[in-house]
ZAMARGU-4260 file (C-alpha; in steps of 0.2 Angstrom, whole numbers, plus 5000, padded with zeros to 4 digits):
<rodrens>
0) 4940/4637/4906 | 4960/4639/4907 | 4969/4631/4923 | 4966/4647/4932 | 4948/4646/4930
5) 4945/4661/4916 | 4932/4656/4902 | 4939/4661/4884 | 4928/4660/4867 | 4938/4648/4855
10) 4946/4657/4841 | 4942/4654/4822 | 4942/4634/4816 | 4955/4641/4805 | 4969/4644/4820
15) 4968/4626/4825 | 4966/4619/4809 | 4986/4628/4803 | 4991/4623/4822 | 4985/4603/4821
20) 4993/4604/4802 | 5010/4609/4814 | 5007/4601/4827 | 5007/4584/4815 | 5021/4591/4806
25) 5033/4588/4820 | 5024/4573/4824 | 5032/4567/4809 | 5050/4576/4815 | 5050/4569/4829
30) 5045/4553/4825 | 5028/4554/4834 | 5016/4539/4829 | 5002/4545/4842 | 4997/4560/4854
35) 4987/4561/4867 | 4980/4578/4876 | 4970/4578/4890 | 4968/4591/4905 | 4982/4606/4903
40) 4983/4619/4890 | 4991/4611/4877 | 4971/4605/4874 | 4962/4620/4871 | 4975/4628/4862
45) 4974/4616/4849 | 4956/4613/4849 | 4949/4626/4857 | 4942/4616/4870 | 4947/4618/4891
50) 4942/4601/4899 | 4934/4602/4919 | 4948/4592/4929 | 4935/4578/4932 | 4935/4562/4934
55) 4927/4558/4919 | 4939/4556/4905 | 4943/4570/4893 | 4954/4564/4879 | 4960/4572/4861
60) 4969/4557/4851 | 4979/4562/4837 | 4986/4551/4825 | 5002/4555/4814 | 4992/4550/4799
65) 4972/4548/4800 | 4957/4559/4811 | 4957/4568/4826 | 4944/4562/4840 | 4940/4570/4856
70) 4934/4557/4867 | 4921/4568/4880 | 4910/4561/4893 | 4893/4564/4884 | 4888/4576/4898
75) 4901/4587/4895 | 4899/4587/4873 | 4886/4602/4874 | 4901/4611/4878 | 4915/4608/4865
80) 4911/4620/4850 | 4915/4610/4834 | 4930/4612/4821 | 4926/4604/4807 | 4942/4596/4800
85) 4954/4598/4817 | 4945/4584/4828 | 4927/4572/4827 | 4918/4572/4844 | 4916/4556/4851
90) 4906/4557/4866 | 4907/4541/4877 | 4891/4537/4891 | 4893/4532/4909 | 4894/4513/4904
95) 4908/4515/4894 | 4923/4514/4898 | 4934/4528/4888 | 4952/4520/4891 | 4947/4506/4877
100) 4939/4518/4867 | 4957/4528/4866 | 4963/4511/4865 | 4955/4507/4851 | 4955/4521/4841
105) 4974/4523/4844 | 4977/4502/4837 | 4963/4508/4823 | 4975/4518/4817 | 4988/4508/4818
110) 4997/4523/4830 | 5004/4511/4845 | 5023/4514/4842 | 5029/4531/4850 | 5016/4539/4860
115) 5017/4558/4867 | 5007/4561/4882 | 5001/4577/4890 | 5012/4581/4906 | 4993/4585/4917
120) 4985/4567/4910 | 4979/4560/4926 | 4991/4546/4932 | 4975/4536/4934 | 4970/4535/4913
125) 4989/4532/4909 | 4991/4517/4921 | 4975/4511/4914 | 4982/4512/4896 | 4998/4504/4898
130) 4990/4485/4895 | 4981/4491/4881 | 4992/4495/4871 | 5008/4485/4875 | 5023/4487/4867
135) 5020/4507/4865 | 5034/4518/4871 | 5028/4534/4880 | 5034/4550/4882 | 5031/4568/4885
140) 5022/4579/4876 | 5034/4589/4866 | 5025/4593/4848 | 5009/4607/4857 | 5021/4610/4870
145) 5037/4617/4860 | 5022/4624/4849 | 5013/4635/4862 | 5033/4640/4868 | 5033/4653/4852
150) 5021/4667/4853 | 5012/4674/4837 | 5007/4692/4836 | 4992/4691/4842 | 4996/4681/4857
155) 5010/4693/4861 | 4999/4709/4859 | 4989/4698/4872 | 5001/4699/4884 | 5007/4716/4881
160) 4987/4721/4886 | 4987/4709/4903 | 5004/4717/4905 | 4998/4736/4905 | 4983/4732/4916
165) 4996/4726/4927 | 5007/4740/4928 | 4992/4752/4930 | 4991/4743/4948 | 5008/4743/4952
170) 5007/4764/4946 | 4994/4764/4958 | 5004/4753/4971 | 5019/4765/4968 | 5008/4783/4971
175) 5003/4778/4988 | 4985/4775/4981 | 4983/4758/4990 | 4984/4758/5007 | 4997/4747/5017
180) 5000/4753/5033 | 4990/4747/5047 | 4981/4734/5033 | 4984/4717/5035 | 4996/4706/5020
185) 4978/4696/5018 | 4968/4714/5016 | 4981/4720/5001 | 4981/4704/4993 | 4961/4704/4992
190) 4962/4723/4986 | 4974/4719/4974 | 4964/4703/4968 | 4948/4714/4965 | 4960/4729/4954
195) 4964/4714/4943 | 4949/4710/4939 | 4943/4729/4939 | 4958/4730/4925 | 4950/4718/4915
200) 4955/4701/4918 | 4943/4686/4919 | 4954/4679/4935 | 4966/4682/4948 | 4978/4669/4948
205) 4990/4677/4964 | 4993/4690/4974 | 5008/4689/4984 | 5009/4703/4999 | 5024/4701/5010
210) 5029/4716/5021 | 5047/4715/5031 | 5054/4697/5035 | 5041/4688/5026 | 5047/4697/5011
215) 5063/4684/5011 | 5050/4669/5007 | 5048/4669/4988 | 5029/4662/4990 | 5024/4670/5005
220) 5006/4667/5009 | 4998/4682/5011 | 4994/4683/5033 | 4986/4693/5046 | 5001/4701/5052
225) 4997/4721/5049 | 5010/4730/5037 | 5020/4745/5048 | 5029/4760/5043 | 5047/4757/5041
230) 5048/4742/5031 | 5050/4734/5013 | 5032/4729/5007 | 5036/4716/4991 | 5020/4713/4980
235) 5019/4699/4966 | 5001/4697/4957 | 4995/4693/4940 | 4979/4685/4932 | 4971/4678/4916
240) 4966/4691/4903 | 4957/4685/4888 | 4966/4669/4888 | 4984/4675/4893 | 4992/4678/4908
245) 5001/4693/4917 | 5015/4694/4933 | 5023/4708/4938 | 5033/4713/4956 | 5038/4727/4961
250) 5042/4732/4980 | 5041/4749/4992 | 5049/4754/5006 | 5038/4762/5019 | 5048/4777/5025
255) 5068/4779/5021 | 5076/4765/5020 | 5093/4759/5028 | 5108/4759/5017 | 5107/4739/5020
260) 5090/4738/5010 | 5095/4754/4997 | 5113/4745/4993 | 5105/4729/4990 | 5090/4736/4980
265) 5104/4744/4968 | 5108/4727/4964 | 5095/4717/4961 | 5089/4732/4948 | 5108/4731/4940
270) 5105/4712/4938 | 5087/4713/4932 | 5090/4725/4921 | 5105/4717/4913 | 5097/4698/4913
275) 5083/4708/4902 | 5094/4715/4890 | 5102/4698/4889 | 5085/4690/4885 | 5090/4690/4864
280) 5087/4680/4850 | 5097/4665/4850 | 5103/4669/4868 | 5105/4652/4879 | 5093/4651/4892
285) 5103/4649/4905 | 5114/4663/4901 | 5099/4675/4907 | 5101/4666/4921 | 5119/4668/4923
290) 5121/4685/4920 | 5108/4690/4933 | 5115/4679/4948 | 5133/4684/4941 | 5130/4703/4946
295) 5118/4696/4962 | 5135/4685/4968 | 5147/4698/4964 | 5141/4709/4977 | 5141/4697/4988
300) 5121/4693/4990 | 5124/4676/4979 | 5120/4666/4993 | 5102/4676/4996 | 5097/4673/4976
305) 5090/4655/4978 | 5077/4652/4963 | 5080/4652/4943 | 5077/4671/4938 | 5062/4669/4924
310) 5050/4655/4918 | 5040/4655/4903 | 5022/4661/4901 | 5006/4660/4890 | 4991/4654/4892
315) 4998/4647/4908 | 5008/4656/4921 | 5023/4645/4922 | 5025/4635/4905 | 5043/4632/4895
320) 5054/4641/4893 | 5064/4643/4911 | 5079/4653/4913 | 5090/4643/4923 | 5106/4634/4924
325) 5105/4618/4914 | 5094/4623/4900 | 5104/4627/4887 | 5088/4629/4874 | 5092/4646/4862
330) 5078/4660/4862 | 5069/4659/4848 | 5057/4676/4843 | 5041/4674/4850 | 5050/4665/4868
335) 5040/4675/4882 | 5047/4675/4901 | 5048/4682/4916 | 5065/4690/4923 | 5062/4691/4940
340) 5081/4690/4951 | 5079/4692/4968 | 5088/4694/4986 | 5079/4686/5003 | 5088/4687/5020
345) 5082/4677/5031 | 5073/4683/5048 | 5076/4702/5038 | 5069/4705/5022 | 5066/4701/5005
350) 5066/4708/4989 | 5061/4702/4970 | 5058/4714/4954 | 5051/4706/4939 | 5046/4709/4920
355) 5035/4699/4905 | 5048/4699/4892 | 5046/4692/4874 | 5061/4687/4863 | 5063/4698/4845
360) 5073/4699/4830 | 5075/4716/4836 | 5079/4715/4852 | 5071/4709/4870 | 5053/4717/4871
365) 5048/4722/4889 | 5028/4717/4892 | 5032/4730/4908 | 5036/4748/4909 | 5029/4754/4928
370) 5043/4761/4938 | 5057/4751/4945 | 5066/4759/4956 | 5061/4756/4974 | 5048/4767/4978
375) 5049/4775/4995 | 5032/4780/5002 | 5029/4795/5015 | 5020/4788/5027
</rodrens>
């Protein structure tokens, strides 16, 4: 399983052998004596293996120099598939406790300088480790995580597929072909749920439906209140396809809308748009941000654009990179985020319109093509 609950089939021993081989490479850059993965992605994407968030200890413990071990509760070993020469199971019973076994695997190997945990390691394991191995300095995970922040081709052709089935909803959200009017937020949300899955993910991870003033709350929760003509209806939904992730918003306007609501609209395409194409090879970061909420602020809705406009995604919906102020990290090819600007009054409306986009040599590469202007639906 992935955080979002989607079962995926591990990929060929030889992709995890080549990303351990990096992974041990930058260990050795970044002067990394020891790393330690447990729940999260940056697991399974180097062994193949998504641990269950239990309370029983799941642990991959990888030194600079010697073997891989995945410590696994010996329930749970029937389900790690086996890659010869990326990682030995260890399997540890009930009476065990698995803390000293990491312990003294990672003293074994003589790896209790530097230590890089993973940033979803239960609190509980780490405060239990800290005596065992005194003296070790710990830090974030920055060897799997900077790996899985660069997409290969086949990850990328991925999201381009979750990407499509997504824009074929909002196509269909666009033509009038789901019903909003007189329909509850919650009753859309669900619909929209099942035409994930009907598109071919494994999950749906949201399914944000928030018609007139609960359209300015960014992570509105989809309610009962019924959705009514004459009114912005702002939809955000994604899932889990085959391992990687889609998200995609795009709004419409039930009837004609004011000039309030069209002026405003104009906008937050301009800025969208141009924070996309911004999106380049050895671009800062924060400059995508910058350039959206330059045009947003410039028309004098700056005050309204509250949240960074993208965040990285993969296997996870929100992972590294983020495009906001303060991160000064270059795109690098293969960097694949969300620009997604958007303009919320208070008490009126809100309104967001995001895209999956991937860095290239060539130039930025749009994971979404459905229709961005805002759709204004005869009702």
């Amino acid at each position: 399983m992935n955080s979002a609950g989607a079962a995926v089939d591990p990929l060929p021993t030889s992709v995890y052998a080549e990303r351990m081989s990096r992974a041990r490479t930058l260990m050795e850059e970044k002067g990394i004596d020891l790393l330690l993965l447990s729940l999260g992605l940056d697991l399974p994407y180097i062994s193949g293996y998504h641990a269950m968030p239990l309370e029983r200890l799941t642990m991959l413990v990888v030194p600079r120099h010697g073997e891989a071990r995945m410590v696994v509760p010996r329930m749970e070993a029937a389900r790690v598939t086996p890659q010869p020469g990326v990682f030995e199971l260890l399997p540890w019973g009930e009476t065990e406790n698995p803390v000293e076994i990491v312990a003294r695997l990672a003293r074994d190997s003589g790896a209790t300088g530097e230590v890089a945990v993973g940033d979803q390691m239960w609190a509980r394991f780490l405060v239990e480790l800290l005596p065992l191995l005194p003296g070790a300095h710990y830090r974030r995970d920055d060897v799997v995580t900077s790996m899985r922040m660069t997409k290969d081709a086949a990850e990328i052709a991925a999201l381009r597929a979750a990407g499509a089935a997504v824009d074929r909803i909002a196509a269909q959200l666009q033509a009038g072909d789901i019903p909003l009017v007189g329909r509850t937020e919650a009753a859309v949300s669900a619909d929209l749920s099942e035409r994930i899955i009907a598109e071919g993910h494994q999950v749906t991870n949201f399914a944000i439906v928030a018609a007139g003033a609960n359209a300015a709350s960014p992570h509105h929760h989809a309610s009962e209140r019924v959705i009514r003509r004459d009114e912005i209806v702002l939809c955000d939904f994604g899932g889990t396809m085959n391992g990687y992730c889609s998200d995609i918003t795009r709004c419409v306007y039930l009837g004609t809308p004011p000039a309030e609501v069209a002026d405003a609209y104009a906008v937050l395409r301009e800025a969208q748009q141009a924070a996309l194409q911004a999106g380049t090879v050895g671009t800062p970061c924060e400059e995508v941000d910058r350039v959206a909420r330059g045009i947003i602020a410039e028309a004098g809705y700056g005050e309204y654009f509250f949240h960074r406009t993208g965040h990285g995604i993969g296997m996870d919906a929100h992972e590294d990179p983020y495009m906001v102020e303060g991160n000064s990290m270059p795109l690098a090819a293969g960097h694949a985020f969300s620009v997604e600007p958007g303009i919320y009054l208070e008490g009126k409306w809100g309104m967001r319109l995001e895209d999956i986009v991937v860095a290239a040599d060539d130039g930025p590469q749009a994971m979404n093509v459905a229709n961005h202007d805002l759709v204004c639906l005869d009702v």
